[in-house]
C-alpha positions in Angstrom: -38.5 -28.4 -52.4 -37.2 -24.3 -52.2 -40.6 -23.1 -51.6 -44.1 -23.9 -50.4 -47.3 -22.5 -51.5 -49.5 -20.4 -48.8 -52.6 -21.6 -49.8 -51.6 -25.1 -48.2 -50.7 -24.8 -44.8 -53.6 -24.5 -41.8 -54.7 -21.4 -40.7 -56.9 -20.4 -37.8 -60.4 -18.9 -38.3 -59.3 -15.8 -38.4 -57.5 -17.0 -42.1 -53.8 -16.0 -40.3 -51.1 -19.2 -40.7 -51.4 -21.4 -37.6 -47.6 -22.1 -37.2 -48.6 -24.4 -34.4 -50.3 -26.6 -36.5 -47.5 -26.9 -38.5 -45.8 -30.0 -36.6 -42.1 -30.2 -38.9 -40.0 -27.2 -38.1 -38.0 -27.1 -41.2 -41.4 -26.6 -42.8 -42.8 -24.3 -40.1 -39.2 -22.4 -41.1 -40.2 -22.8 -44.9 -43.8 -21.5 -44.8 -42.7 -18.2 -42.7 -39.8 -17.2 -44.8 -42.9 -17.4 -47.7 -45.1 -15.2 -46.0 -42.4 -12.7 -45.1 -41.5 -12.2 -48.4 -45.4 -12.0 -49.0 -45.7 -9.5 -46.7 -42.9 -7.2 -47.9 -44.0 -7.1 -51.3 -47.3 -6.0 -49.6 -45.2 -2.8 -47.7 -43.8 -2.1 -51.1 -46.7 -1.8 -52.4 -48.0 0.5 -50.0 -45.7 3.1 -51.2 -47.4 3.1 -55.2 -50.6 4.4 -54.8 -51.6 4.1 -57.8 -51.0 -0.1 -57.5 -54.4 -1.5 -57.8 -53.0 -3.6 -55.0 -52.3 -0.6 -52.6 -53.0 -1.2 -49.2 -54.6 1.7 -47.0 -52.6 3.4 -44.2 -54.2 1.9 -41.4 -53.9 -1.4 -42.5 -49.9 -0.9 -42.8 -49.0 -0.6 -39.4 -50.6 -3.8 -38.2 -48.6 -5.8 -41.4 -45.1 -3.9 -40.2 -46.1 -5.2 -36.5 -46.5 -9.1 -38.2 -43.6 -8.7 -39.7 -41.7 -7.7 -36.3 -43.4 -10.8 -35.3 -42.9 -13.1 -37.7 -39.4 -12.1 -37.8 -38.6 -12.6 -34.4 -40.0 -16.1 -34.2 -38.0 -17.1 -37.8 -35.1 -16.1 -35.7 -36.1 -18.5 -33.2 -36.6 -21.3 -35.7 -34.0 -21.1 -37.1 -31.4 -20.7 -34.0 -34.0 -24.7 -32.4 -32.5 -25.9 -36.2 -29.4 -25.0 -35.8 -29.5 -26.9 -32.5 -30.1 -29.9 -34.0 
């Protein structure tokens, strides 16, 4: 299995992934390197306005702060995996 599909992992009531939830850290690996690419093609799109999919200015700079984020921690997963 390459990939896993968003729409199946927890989230919290806020609809954001709830990586502590996620109990496997192969799969907590697997489900952030999904959103990240999610979330890039959501930056890129930012830069088209005329995608119908554009995202508004303001809402940019808190996606390229959870991508800082998300990034950091990957790092971190993967570095406990390599550990093992």
């Amino acid at each position: 299995m390459d990939r896993i599909h968003l729409a199946q992992v927890p989230r919290n009531s806020r609809g954001q992934i709830s990586y502590s939830s996620i109990p496997s850290m192969v799969v907590r690996v697997m489900v952030a390197e999904e959103e990240l690419l999610v979330l890039q093609r959501r930056v890129k799109r930012h830069h088209d306005v005329r995608d119908r999919l554009h995202i508004p200015e303001e809402e940019l700079a808190g996606l390229e702060e959870h991508i800082m984020e998300l990034e950091a921690n990957l790092l971190e997963w993967r570095a406990l995996l390599a550990e093992v």
